[in-house]
C-alpha positions as CSV (number, residue, x, y, z in Angstrom):
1,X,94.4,85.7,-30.7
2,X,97.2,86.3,-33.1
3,X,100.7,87.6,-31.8
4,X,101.7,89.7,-34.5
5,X,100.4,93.1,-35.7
6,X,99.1,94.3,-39.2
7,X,101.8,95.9,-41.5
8,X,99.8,99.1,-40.8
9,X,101.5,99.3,-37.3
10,X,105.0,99.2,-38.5
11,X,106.8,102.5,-37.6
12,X,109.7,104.0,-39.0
13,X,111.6,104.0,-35.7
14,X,112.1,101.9,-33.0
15,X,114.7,101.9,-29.8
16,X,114.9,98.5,-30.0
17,X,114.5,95.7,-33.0
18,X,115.1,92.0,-32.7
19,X,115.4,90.0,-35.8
20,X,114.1,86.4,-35.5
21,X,111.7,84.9,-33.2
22,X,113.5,81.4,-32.5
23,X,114.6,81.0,-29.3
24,X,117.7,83.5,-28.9
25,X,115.0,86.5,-30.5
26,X,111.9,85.1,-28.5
27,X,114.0,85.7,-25.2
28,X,115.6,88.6,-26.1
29,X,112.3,90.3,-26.9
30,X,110.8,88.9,-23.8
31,X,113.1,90.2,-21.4
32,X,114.3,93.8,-23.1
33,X,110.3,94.3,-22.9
34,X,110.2,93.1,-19.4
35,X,113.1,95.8,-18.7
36,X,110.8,98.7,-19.7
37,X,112.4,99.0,-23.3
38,X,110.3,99.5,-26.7
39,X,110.8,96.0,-28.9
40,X,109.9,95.4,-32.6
41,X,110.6,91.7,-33.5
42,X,110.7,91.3,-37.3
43,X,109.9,87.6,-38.1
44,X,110.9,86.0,-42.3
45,X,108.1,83.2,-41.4
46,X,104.3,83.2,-41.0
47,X,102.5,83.4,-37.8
48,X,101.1,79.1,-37.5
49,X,98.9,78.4,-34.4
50,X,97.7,74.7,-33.5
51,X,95.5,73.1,-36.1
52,X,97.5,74.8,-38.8
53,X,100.5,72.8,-39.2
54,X,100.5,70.0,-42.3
55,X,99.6,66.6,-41.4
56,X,99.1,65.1,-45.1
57,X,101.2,64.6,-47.7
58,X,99.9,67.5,-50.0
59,X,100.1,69.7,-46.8
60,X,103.6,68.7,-46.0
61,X,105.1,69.8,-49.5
62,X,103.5,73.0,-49.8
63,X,105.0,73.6,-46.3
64,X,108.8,72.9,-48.0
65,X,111.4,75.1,-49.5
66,X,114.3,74.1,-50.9
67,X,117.5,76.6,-51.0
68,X,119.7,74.7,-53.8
69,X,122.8,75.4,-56.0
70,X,120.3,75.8,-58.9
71,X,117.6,78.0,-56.9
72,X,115.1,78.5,-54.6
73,X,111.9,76.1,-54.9
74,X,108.9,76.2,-52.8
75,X,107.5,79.6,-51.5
76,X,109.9,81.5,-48.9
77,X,107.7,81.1,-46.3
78,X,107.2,77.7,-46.2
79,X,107.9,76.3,-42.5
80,X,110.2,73.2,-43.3
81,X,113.3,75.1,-45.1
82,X,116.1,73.0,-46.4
83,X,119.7,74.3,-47.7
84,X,121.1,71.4,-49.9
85,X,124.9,71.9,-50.4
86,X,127.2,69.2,-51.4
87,X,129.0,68.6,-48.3
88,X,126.4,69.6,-45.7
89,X,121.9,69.9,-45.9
90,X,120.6,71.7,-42.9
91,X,116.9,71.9,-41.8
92,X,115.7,75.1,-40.7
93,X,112.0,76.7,-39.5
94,X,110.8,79.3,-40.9
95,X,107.9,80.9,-39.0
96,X,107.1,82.8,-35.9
97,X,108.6,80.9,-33.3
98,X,111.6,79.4,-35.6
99,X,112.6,76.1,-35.6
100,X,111.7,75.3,-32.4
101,X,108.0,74.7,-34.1
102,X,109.6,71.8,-35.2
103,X,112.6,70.4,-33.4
104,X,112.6,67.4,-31.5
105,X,111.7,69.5,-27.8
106,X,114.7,67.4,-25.6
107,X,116.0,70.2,-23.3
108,X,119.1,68.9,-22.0
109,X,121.9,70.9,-20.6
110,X,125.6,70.8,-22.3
111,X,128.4,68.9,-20.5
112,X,130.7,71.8,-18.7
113,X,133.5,70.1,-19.8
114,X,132.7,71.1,-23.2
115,X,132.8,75.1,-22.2
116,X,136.8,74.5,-21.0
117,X,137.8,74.3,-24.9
118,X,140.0,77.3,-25.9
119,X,137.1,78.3,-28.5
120,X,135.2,79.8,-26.0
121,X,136.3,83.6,-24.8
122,X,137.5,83.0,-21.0
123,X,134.8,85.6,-19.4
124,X,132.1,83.3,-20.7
125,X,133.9,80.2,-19.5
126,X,134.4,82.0,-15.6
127,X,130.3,82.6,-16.2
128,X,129.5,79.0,-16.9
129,X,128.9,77.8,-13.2
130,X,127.0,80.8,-12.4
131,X,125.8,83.2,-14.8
132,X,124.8,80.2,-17.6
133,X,123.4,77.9,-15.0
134,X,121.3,80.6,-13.8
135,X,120.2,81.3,-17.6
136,X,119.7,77.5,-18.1
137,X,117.6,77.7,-14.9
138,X,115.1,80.3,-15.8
139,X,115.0,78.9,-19.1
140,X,113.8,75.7,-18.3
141,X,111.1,76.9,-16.1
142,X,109.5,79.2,-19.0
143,X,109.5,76.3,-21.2
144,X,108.4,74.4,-19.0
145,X,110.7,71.2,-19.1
146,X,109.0,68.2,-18.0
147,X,110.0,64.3,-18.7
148,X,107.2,61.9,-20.0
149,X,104.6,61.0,-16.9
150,X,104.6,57.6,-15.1
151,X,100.6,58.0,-15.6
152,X,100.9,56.8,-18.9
153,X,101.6,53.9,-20.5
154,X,104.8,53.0,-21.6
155,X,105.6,53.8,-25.8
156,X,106.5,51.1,-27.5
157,X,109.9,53.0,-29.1
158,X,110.9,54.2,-25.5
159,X,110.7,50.5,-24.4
160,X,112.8,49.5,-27.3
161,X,115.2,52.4,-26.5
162,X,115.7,51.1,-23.2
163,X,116.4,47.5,-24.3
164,X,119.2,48.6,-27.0
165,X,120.4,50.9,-24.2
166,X,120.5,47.9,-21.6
167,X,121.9,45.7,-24.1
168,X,125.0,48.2,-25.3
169,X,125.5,49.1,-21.1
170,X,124.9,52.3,-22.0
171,X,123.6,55.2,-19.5
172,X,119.5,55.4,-20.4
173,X,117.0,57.9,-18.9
174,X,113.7,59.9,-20.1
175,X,114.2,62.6,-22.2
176,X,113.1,66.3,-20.5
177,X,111.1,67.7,-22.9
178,X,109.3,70.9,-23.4
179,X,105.8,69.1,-23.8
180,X,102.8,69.9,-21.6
181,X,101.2,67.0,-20.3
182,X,98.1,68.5,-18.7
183,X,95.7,71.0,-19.6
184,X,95.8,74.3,-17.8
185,X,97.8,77.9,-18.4
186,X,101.5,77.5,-18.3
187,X,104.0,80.1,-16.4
188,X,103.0,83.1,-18.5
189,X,99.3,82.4,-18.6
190,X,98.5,80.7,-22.0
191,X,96.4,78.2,-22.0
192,X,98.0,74.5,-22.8
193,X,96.4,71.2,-23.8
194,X,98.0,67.6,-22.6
195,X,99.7,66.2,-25.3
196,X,97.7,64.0,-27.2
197,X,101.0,61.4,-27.9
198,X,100.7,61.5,-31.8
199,X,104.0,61.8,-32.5
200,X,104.1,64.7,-34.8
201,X,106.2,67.0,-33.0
202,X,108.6,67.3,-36.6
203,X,106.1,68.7,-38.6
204,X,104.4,71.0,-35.8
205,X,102.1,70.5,-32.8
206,X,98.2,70.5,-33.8
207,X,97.1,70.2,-30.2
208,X,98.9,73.4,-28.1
209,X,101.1,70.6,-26.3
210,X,104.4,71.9,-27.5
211,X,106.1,74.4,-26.0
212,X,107.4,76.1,-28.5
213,X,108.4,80.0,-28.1
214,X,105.1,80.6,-29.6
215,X,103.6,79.2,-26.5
216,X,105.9,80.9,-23.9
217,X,108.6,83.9,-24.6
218,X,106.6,85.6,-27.7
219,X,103.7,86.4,-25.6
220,X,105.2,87.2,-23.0
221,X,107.0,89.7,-24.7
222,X,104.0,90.9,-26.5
223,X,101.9,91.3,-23.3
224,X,105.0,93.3,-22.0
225,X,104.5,95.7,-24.9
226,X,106.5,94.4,-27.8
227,X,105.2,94.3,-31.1
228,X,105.5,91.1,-33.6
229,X,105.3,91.8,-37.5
230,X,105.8,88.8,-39.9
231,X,106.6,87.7,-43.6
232,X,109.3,90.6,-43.2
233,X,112.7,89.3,-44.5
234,X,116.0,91.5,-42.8
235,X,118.1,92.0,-46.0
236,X,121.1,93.7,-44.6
237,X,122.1,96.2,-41.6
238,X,123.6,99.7,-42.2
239,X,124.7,103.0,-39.2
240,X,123.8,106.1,-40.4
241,X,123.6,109.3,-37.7
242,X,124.4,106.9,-35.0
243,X,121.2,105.0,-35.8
244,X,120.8,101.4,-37.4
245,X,119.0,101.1,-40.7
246,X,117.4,97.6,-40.6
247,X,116.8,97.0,-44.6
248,X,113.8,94.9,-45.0
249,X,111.7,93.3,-48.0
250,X,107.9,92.7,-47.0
251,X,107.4,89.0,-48.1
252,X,103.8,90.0,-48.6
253,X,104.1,92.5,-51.3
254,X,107.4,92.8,-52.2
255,X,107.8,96.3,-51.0
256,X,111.4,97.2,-49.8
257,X,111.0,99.3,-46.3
258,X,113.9,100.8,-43.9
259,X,113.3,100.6,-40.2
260,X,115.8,102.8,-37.6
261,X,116.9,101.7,-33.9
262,X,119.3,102.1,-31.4
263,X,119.8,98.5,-30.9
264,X,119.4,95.6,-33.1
265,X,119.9,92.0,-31.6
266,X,119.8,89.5,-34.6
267,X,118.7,86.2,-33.9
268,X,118.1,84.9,-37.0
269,X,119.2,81.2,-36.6
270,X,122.6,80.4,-37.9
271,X,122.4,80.9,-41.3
272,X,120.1,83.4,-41.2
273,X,122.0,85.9,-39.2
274,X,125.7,84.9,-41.2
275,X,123.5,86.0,-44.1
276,X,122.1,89.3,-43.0
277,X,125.9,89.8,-41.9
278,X,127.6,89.1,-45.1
279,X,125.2,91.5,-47.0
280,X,125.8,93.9,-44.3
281,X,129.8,93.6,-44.8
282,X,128.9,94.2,-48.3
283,X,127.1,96.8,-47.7
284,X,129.7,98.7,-46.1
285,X,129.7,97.4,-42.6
286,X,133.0,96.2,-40.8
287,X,133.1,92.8,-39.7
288,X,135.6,90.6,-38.6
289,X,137.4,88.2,-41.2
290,X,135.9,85.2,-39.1
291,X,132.6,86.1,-40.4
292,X,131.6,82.5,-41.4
293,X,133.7,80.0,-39.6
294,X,133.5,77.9,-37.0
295,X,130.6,76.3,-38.8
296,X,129.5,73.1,-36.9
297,X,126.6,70.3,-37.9
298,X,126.6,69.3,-33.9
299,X,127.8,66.1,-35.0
300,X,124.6,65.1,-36.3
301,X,124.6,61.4,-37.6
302,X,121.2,59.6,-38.3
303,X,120.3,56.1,-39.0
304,X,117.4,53.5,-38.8
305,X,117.3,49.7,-37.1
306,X,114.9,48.3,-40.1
307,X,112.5,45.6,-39.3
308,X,113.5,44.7,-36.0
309,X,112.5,41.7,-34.0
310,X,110.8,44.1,-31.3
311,X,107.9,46.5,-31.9
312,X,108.8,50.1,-32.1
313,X,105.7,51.9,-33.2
314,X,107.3,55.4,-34.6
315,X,105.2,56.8,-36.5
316,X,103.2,59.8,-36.0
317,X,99.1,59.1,-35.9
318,X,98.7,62.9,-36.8
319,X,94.7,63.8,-37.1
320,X,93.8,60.2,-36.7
321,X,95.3,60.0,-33.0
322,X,92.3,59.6,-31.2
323,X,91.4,55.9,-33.3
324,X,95.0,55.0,-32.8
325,X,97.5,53.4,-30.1
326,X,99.0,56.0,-28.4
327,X,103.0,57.1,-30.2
328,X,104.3,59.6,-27.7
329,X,106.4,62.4,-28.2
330,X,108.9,62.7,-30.9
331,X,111.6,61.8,-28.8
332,X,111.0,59.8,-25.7
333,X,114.3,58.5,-24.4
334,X,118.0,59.5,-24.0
335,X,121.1,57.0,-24.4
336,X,124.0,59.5,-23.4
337,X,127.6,58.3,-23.0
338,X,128.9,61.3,-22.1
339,X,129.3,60.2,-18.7
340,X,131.3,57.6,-19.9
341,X,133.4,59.5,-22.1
342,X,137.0,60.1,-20.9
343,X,137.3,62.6,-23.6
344,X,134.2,64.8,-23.9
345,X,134.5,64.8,-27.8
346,X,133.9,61.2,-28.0
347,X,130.8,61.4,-25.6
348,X,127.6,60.9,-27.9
349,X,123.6,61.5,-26.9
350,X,121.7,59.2,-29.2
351,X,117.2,59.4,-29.0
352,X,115.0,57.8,-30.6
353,X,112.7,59.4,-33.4
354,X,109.7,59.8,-34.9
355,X,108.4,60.1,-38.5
356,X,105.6,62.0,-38.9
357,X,102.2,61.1,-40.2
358,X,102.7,63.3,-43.1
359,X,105.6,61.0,-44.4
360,X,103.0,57.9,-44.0
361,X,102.7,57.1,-47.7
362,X,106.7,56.7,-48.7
363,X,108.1,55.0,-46.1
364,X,107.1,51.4,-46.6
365,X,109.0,51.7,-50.1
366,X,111.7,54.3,-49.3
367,X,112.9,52.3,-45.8
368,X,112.7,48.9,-47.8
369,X,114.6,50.4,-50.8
370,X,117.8,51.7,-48.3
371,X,117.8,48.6,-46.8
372,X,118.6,47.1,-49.5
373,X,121.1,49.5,-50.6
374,X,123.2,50.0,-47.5
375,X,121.5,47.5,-45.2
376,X,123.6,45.4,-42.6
377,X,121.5,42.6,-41.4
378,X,122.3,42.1,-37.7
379,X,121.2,38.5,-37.2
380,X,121.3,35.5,-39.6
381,X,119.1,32.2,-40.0
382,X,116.3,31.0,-42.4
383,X,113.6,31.6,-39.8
384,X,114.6,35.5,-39.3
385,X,114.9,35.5,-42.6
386,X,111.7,34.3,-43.2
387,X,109.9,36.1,-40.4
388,X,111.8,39.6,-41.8
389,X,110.5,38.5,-45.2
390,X,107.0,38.2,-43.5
391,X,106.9,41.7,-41.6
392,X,107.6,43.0,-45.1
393,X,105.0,41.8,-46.8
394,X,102.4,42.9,-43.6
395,X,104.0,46.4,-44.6
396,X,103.2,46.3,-47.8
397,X,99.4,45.2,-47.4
398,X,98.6,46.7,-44.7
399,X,100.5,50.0,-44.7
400,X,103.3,51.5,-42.5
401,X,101.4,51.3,-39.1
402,X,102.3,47.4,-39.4
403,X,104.9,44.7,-40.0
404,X,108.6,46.0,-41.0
405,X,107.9,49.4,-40.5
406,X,106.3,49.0,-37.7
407,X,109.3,47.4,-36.1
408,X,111.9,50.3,-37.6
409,X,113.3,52.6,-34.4
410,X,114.9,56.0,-36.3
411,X,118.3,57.0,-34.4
412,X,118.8,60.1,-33.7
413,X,122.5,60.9,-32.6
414,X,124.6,64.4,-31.6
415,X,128.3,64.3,-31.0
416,X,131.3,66.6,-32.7
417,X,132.9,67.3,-35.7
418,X,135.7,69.6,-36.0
419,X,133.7,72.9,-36.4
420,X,135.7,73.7,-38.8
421,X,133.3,74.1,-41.8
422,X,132.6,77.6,-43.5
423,X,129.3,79.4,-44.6
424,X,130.2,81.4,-47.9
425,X,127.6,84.3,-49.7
426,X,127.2,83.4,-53.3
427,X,125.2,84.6,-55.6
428,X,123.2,86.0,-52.8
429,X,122.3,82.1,-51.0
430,X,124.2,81.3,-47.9
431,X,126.7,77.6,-49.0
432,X,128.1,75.9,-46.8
433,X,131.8,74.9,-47.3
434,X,133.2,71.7,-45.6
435,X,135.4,69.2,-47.9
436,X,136.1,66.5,-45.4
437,X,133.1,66.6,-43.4
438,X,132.1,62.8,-44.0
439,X,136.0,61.4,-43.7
440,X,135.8,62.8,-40.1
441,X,136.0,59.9,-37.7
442,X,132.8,60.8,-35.3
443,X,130.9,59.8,-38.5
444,X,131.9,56.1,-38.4
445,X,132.2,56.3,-34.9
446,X,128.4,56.9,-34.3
447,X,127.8,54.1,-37.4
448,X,129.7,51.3,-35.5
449,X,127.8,52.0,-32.1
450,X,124.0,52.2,-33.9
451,X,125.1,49.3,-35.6
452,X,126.0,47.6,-32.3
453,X,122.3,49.0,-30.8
454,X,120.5,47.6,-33.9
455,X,121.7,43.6,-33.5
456,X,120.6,44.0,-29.5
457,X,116.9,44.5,-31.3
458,X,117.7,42.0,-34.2
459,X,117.0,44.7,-37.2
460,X,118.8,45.5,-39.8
461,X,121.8,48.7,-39.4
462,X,120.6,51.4,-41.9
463,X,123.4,54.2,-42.4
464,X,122.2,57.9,-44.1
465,X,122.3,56.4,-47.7
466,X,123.8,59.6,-48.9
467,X,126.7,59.7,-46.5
468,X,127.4,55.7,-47.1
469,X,126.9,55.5,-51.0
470,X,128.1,59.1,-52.4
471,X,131.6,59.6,-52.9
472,X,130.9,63.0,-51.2
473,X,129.7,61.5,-48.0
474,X,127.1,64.4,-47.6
475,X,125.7,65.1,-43.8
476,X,122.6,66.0,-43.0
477,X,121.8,68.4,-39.8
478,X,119.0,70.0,-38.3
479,X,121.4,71.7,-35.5
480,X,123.7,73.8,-37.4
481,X,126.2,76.0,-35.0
482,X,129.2,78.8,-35.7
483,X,129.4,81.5,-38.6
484,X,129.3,84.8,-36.1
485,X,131.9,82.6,-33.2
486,X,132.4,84.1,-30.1
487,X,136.3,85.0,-29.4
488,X,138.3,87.4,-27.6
489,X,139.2,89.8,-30.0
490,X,138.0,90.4,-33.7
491,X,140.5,88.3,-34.7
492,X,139.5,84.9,-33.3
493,X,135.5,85.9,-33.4
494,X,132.9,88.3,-34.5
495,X,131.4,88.9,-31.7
496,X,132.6,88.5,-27.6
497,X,131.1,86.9,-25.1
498,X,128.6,89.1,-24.7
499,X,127.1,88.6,-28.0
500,X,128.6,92.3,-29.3
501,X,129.6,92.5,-32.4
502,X,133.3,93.6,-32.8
503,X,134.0,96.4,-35.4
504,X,136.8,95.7,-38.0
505,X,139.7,92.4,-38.6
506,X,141.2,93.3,-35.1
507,X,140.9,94.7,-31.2
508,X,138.0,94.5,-29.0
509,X,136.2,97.6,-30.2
510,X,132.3,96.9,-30.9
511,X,129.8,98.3,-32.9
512,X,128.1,100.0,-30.5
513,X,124.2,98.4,-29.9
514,X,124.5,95.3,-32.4
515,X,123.8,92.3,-30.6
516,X,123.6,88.5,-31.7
517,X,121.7,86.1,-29.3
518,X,121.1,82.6,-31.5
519,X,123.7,79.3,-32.0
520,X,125.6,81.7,-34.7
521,X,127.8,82.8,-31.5
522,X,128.4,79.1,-30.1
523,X,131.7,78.3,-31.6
524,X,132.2,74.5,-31.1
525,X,129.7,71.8,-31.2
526,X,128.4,70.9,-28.5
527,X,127.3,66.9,-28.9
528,X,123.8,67.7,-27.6
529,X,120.0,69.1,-28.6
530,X,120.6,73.2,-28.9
531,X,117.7,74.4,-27.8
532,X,118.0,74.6,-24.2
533,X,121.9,75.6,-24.3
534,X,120.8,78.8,-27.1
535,X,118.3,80.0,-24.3
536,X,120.6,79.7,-21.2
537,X,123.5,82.2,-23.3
538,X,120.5,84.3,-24.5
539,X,119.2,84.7,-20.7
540,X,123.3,85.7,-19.9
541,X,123.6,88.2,-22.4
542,X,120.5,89.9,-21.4
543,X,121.4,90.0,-18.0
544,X,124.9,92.0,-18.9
545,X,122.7,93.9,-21.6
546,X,121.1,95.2,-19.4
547,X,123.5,95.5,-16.1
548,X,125.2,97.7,-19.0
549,X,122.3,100.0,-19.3
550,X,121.1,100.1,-15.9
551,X,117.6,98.7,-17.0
552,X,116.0,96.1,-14.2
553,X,114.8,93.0,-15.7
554,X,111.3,92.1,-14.1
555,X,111.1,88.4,-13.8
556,X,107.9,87.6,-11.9
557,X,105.7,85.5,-13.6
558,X,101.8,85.5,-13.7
559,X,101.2,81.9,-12.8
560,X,105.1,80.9,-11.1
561,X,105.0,77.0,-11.0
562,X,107.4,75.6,-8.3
């Protein structure tokens, strides 16, 4: 049964709309419906259930888009959305659920040291011990965290996370994980399958084991009364008569349509919602001059121990799981040093990934060909030499599911930058603005600890190739933060803690019912996996949301798990 309604249903009016479906629009829809209110959520992306998502080739790259200084490429709906900018590419979802169809599912909680910086407003920092740990609470039981099961057999890339991890003295545990891991409805009654361990979590889950917002907030909202529309694009917000005008295009035929409400709550993903807000300004509407900033990529840094001496087995089996050894999830284990860290900016969480089936056919080539480009060789001799030499050639007969690839382990790591990059509007795309984003030293930081992890498993240290041979140093993130920052006035952010969007360069004054509930608000990175940190805020603001109207949230749950 699909979640989102025909065109047809579409009124002109609503008391409440919620733009986005990720998780900060999921929740919000879920709980505003659960406190009695009428919720329209407008989604940009299709509606994708299991057995839908690409898992070839062909599949994959009808599934991209590619927002680039020379145009658009690729249909808008596409699920897999890249922005390519010179300093900065950021990988977005696009479809009813957002990205997390496709993210890597870790759930881990920020370090509270993080929430003392002087970015964030002081009311939200006196809400972190209670308030936030109550939101990251609830959170975790409606997307039902869990860590991998004992039950099953150990994955070969977890094992060799846990020797690097050993080897570097580094603090190693399983990754929680919103993954099901036995059939059976989950806390709001959908039915679940286990996960079938074919490691194709990146490209979305064709087996109902991932428990994505599709799977958990959206129907709750829905069976709370909301009502889903997709392949409707929010252009820009207007007041008129002390309503919003939510100014739409209808992805399916083109049509331009205006919706009213008394509340909108955007939660269209970072550069989603710094989008719909810089047309807005445009388009009359008074915003504060921070409007942009704060811009963080999370510290994202991602590398590859090539051809290691131990097996790693990371690549996803996708629709040929059940003739294959068992992958696992996309992400399996966590080495986190932020235990270790004196200074909570040099703390780092670095997991393990996995490449997805649909990537199969390029990566015996491609991961041979940056080896050779920026490759550091851990260990030396003429027998690893010979024996590397050897696992290639396996590769390249026998195909990626073997020899050097076989033995690769893809790192994953989150830690911070400055947050000091800058979204811009041009030409109507969203650019992202960041000169020395690849001098910063987090970057080489990262680099010289992978490159440590990769000699414990005797591979070969493989840096981003863009960010080690272009004079640019590009980055590449899939967490982007910032661009509508939290602060205490209009002058240090465009919204306050509460996720209200000030009115004008200065003061406290709001636009009265304009909400934003996504990682647009979080205004320093935060050196970890967003997802469950986006959900915990977006469970706070709806709880002041709605102490400020006097609605009652209802949070009982048709099948409560302990």
């Amino acid at each position: 049964m699909r979640l989102s309604s025909p065109k047809s249903e579409l009124k002109e009016q609503y008391q409440i709309v919620v733009i986005g479906s990720g998780y900060g629009g999921s929740i919000a829809a879920s709980r505003l419906a659960r406190a009695g209110q009428e919720v329209c959520v407008l989604e940009r992306g299709r509606e994708l259930w299991p057995g839908e998502y690409p898992d070839n080739e062909l599949a994959l790259a009808k599934e991209t888009q590619l927002n680039t200084p020379l145009g658009h490429v690729g249909t808008k709906t596409a699920l897999n959305e890249y922005h390519v900018n010179d300093e900065m590419t950021v990988l977005v979802g696009c479809g009813l659920g957002g990205t997390s169809l496709i993210n890597g599912n870790v759930s881990l909680r920020t370090d509270p040291r993080i929430f003392e910086h002087p970015d964030w407003p002081q009311p939200f920092r006196d809400d972190v011990p209670t308030l936030l740990k109550n939101g990251y609470d609830l959170a975790e039981k409606m997307l039902g965290t869990a860590t991998y099961p004992e039950s099953l057999p150990p994955t070969p890339k977890f094992t060799a996370m846990k020797k690097a991890a050993k080897g570097l003295g580094a603090n190693f545990y399983p990754a929680p994980m919103t993954v099901t891991f036995q059939d059976g409805p989950n806390v709001v009654g959908i039915d679940q399958k286990a996960c079938k361990l074919c490691g194709d979590c990146m490209t979305g889950c064709n087996y109902h084991a991932k428990n994505s917002t599709l799977m958990n907030y959206l129907p709750d909202a829905k069976n709370h009364g909301a009502t889903i529309f997709v392949e409707m694009e929010v252009r820009h917000l207007t007041k008129q008569d002390g309503l919003w005008q939510v100014h739409c295009t209808d992805l399916g035929d083109s049509s331009e349509r205006s919706i009213q409400a008394e509340m909108v709550i955007l939660a269209a993903g970072t550069l989603g919602t710094t989008k719909i807000l810089f047309r807005s300004r445009e388009a009359g509407l008074d915003l504060s001059q921070k409007l942009g900033h704060h811009f963080s990529g999370n510290g994202d840094v991602g590398g590859f121990a090539y051809n290691s001496d131990v097996s790693v087995y990371a690549i996803g089996t996708g629709p040929k799981v059940d003739k294959m050894p068992p992958v696992g999830p996309l992400i399996n284990g966590v080495i986190d040093t932020r235990p270790q860290a004196e200074n909570w900016e040099d703390g780092m969480v670095i997991e393990e990934g996995t490449l997805p089936s649909a990537t199969k056919l390029g990566l015996v080539k491609g991961l041979k060909i940056m080896a050779r480009a920026t490759g550091e060789d851990s260990d030396s001799g003429w027998l690893d030499a010979l024996r590397e030499k050897f696992r290639e050639l396996v590769s390249m007969i026998r195909g990626p599911y073997h020899g050097a690839v076989k033995h690769t382990l893809t790192w994953l790591v989150m830690t911070h930058d400055d947050s000091r990059g800058r979204l811009l509007l041009e030409n109507d795309r969203i650019r992202i603005e960041w000169p020395d984003i690849g001098e910063q030293p987090f970057a080489q930081r990262v680099n010289d600890f992978l490159r440590r992890g990769t000699a414990v498993l005797g591979g070969t240290f493989v840096s981003n190739p863009l960010w080690s041979l272009l004079k640019s140093q590009p980055m590449v993130t899939s967490h982007p933060l910032g661009g509508c920052p939290m602060g205490e006035d209009a002058w240090q952010g465009v919204v306050n803690h509460k996720g209200q969007v000030f009115a004008g360069e200065r003061g406290t004054a709001i636009h009265e019912g304009l909400y934003i509930c996504d990682g647009s608000v979080i205004p320093h990175s935060i050196g970890v996996n967003l997802l469950l940190t986006i959900s915990a805020m977006t469970e706070r603001a709806m709880v002041l949301l709605a102490q400020d109207h006097g609605w009652q949230i209802d949070y009982s749950l048709p099948n409560q798990q302990s």
